[in-house]
C-alpha positions in Angstrom: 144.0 85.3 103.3 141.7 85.6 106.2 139.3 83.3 107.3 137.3 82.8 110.2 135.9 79.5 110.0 134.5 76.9 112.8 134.7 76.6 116.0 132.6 74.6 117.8 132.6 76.2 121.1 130.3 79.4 120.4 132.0 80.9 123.4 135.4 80.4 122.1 134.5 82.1 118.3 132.6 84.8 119.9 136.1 85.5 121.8 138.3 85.6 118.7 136.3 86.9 116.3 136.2 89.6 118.9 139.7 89.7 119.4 141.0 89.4 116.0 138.6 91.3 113.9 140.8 94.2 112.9 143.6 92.0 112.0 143.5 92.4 108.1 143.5 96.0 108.4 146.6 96.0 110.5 148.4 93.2 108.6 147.2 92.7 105.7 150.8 90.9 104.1 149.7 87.9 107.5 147.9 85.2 106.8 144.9 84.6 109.9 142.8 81.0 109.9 141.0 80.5 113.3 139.7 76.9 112.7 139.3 73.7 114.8 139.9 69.8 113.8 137.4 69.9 111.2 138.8 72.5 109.2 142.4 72.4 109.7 143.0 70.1 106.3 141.4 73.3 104.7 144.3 75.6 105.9 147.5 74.4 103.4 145.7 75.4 100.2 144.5 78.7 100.9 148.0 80.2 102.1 149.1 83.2 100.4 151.7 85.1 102.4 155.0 84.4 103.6 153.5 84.8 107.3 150.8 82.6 108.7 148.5 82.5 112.0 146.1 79.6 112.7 144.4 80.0 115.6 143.3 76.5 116.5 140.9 75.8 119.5 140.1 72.2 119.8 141.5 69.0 120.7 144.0 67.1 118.7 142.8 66.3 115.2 141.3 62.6 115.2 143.9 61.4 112.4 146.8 62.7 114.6 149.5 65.1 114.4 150.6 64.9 110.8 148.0 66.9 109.4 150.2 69.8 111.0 153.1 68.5 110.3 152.2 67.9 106.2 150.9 72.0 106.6 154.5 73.1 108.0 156.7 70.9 105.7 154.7 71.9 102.6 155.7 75.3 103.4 159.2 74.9 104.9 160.0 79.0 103.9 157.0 79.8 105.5 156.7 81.1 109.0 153.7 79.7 110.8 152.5 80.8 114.4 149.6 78.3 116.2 147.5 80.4 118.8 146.1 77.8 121.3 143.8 78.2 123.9 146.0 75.2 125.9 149.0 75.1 127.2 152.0 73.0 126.3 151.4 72.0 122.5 154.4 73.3 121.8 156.3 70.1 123.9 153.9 67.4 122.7 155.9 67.0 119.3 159.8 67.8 117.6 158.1 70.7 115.9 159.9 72.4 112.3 161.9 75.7 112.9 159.1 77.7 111.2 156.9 76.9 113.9 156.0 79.2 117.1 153.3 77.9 119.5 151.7 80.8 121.7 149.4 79.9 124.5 147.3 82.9 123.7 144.2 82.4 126.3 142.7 79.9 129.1 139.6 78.1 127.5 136.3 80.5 126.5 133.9 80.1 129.6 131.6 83.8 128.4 130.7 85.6 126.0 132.1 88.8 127.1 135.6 89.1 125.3 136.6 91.3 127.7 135.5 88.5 130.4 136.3 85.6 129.1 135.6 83.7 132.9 132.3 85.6 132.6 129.8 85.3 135.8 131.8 82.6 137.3 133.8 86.2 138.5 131.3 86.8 140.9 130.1 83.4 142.7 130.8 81.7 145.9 132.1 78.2 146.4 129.4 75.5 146.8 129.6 74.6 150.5 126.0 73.6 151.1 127.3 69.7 150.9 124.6 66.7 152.2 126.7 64.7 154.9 124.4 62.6 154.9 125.3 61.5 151.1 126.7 57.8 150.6 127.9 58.3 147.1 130.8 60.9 148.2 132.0 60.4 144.5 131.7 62.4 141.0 132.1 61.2 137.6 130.6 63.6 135.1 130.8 62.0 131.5 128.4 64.0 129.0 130.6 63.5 125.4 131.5 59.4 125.0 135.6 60.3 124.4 136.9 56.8 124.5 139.4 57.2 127.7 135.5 58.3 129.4 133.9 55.2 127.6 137.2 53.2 129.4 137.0 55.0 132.8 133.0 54.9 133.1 133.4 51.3 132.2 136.3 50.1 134.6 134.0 52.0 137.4 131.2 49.5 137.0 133.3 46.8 136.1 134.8 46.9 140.1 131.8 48.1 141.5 133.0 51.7 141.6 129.1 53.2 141.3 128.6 51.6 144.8 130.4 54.9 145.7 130.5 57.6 143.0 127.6 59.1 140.7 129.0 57.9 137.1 126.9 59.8 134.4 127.1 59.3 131.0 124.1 61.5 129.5 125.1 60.7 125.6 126.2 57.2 125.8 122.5 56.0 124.3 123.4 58.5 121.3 126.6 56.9 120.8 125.7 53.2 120.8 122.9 54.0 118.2 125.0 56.4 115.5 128.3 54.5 116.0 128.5 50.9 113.9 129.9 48.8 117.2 128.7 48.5 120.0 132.2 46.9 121.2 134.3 48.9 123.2 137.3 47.4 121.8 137.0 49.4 118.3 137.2 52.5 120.2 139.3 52.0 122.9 143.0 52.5 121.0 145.7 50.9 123.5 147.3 48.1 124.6 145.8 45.8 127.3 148.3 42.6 126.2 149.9 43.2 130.0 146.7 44.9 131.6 144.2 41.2 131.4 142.7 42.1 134.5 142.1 45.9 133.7 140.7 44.5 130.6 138.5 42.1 132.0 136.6 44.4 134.6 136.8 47.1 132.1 134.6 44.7 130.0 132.2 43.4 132.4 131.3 46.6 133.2 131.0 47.3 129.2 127.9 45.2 129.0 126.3 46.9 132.7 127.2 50.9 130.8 124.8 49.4 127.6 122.3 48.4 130.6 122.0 51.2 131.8 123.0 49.4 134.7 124.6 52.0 137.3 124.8 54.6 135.2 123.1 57.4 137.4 119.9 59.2 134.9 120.2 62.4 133.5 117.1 63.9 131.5 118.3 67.2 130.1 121.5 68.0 128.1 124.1 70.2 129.4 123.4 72.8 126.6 120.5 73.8 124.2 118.6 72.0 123.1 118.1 70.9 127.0 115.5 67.5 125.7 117.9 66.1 123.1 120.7 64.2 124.5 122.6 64.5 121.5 125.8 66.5 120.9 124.2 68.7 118.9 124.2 71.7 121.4 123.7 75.0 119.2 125.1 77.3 122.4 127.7 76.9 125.0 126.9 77.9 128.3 129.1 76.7 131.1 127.6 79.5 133.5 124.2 78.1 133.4 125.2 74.5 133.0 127.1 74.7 136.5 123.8 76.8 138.3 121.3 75.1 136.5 122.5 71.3 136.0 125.4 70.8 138.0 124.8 72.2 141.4 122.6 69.2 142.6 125.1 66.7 141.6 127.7 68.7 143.2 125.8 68.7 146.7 126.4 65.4 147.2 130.0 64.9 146.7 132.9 65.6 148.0 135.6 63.6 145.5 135.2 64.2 142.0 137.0 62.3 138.7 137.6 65.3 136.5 137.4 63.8 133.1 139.3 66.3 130.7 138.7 66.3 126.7 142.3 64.9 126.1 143.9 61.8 128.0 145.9 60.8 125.3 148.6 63.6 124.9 150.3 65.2 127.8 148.3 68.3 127.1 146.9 69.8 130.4 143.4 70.8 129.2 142.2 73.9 131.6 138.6 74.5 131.0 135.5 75.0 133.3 135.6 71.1 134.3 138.4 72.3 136.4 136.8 75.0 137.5 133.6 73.6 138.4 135.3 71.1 140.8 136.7 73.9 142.4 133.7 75.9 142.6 131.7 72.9 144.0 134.6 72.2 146.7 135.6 68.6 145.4 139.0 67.2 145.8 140.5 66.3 142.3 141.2 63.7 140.5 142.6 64.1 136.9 141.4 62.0 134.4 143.6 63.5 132.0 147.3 63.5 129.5 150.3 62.6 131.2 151.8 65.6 133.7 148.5 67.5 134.0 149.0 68.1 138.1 152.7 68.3 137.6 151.8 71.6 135.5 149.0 72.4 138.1 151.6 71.8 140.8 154.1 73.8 139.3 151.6 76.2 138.3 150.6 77.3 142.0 147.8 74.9 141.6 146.5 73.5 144.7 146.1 69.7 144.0 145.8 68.1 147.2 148.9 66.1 147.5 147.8 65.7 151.3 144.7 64.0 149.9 144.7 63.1 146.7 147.4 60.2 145.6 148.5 61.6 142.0 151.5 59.1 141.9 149.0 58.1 138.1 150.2 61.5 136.4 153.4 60.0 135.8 152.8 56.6 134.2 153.0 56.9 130.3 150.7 53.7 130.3 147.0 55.2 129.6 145.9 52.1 131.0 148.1 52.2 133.8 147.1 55.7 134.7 143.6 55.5 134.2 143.8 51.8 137.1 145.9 53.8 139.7 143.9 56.7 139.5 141.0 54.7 140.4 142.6 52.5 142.6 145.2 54.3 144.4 142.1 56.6 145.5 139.4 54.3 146.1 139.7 54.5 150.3 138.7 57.9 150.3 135.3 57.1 148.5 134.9 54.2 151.0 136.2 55.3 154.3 133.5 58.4 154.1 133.6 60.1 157.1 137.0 60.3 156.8 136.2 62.3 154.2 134.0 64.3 154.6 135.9 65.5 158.2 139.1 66.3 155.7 136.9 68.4 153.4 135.8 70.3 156.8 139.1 70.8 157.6 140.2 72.1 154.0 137.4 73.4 152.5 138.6 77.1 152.4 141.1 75.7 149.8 138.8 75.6 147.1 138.2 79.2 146.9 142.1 80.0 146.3 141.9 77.5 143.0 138.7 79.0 142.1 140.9 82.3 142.2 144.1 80.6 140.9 141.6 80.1 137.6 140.3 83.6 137.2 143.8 85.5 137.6 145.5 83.4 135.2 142.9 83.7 132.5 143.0 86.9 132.8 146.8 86.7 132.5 147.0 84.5 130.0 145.0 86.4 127.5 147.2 89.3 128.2 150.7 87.3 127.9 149.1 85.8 124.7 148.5 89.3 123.3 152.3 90.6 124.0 153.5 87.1 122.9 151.9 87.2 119.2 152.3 91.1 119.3 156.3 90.4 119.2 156.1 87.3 117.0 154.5 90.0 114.3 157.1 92.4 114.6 159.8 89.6 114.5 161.1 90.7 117.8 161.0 87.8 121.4 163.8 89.3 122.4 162.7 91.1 125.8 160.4 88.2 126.0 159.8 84.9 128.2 157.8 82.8 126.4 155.2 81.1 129.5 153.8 77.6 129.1 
């Protein structure tokens, strides 16, 4: 059975059906499904051989991680390999014996499959910064996720937009499809021993449905540019960073990256990172438990002489998401302070920005040997990176 099915991220399916679109004439006795979370339920009844490969690119499904487990118990004989395009799945769960998770590539940023980093290859750091800007601060929210609903909400609630640019382009889009309006319902943790977390996370609630110091943003990331819906028919991370991006970017200097997952210890590298980089801001993870600990141990600059990452170990997501905040908030307010350490450092950026390029292209090639050997049964000479 072969099936190439969805993936949202038109980048991402150009990519693999790129990469993989020989496979049934090489292997035809192999199963192949490259799906994401809305198709991964289809995967367990369409299995024919002994020998399956799902390449999944998305987030964890919505309903958890059962739906994998209920594929790879169903099939306990079967051998099953995940391709991912993020690190560490393989650690996030006690896995069955017939499972092997490959990291096979960095997150689709082009749509060269040779290229998958694209133009970003051939740019300069931003370093045309306004010092004269008094919002040194970045929070870049397009899709409501609920840890972003949480964070943008927390922000206003202590006055946080005093200091950063918080966007939230979709948030309209999301209170008029969803059937609350109450954060509560989509918010999934535990505040019983967070009350005052909970309490400026609410008042600032009812500013976000205001409007109220959220900062305005008129065109959509992707196509269709006028709809602020997330109905974008083509990803385009190149031009959304030229076109979009750069004029957010000239005024800050700090920036909360806001990662697709926060809720598994699942570093997420994608362009958010990347455009951080690129636009010289000092990081701040808004992201799963251990995310700069794997930067860090990566070769990842994150700032430890700057940025206070003492969050990326709390298991509390509410915890996390307050310190992160909090345990930061001087260098927002004490600006020129600031700025002069962004002076001092700035040349940094530009190794990240390199860090990213030479380990996607890495990555795709240490995925390739990795499910190379996983077909011809054979890891032996191999060391399995994560």
């Amino acid at each position: 059975m072969i099936y190439f099915g969805k993936l949202n991220n038109t980048q991402t399916k150009t990519f693999v059906d790129a990469e993989l679109k020989n496979f049934a004439t090489t292997y035809p006795d192999v199963d192949l499904f490259t799906v994401d979370h809305s198709e991964i339920n289809f995967v367990a009844d369409q299995i024919e051989n002994d020998r399956v490969i799902i390449y999944y690119a998305d987030q964890p499904p919505y309903d958890g991680l059962n739906i994998f487990f209920n594929l790879f118990n169903r099939y306990p004989n079967k051998k099953f390999c995940i391709l991912t395009d993020q690190p560490g799945w393989k650690y996030i769960a006690q896995w069955p014996v017939n499972v092997q998770w490959i990291w096979y590539n960095f997150n689709v940023i082009g749509y060269d499959p040779n290229n998958i980093v694209d133009d970003y290859r051939n740019i300069d750091c931003f370093t045309n910064k306004n010092f004269d800007s008094k919002k040194i601060g970045i929070s870049l929210n397009r899709l409501p996720r609920s840890h972003r609903l949480c964070l943008l909400s927390y922000m206003l609630g202590v006055g946080l937009d005093q200091e950063c640019v918080i966007t939230a382009p979709l948030l309209t889009w999301h209170l008029q499809t969803n059937n609350t309006s109450d954060i509560m319902d989509v918010v999934p943790w535990d505040f019983s021993s967070h009350n005052n977390f909970k309490d400026d996370m609410l008042t600032g609630w009812e500013r976000a449905k205001l409007t109220d110091g959220i900062f305005p943003v008129t065109v959509d990331a992707y196509p269709p540019y006028e709809d602020l819906e997330p109905n974008q028919i083509l990803f385009d991370n190149f031009n959304n960073y030229q076109n979009n991006l750069l004029p957010f970017y000239k005024n800050s200097f700090v920036e909360f990256v806001n990662f697709t997952v926060y809720d598994y210890s699942l570093p997420w590298i994608c362009e958010k990172i990347l455009h951080s980089q690129l636009a010289c801001n000092f990081p701040i993870f808004v992201a799963g438990k251990g995310t700069v600990e794997w930067l860090r141990t990566h070769e990842f600059d994150v700032f430890d002489d700057i940025i206070n990452h003492a969050y990326d170990l709390e298991d509390d997501p509410v915890l996390r998401m307050q310190k992160l905040v909090i345990d930061n908030r001087d260098l927002l307010q004490h600006q020129k302070h600031t700025k002069d350490l962004w002076v001092k450092h700035q040349l940094r950026f530009r190794d990240n920005v390199e860090w990213f390029i030479k380990n996607s292209d890495k990555s795709v090639a240490t995925g390739k040997k990795l499910l190379t050997h996983w077909l011809t049964n054979d890891f032996s000479n191999v060391i399995i990176s994560t």
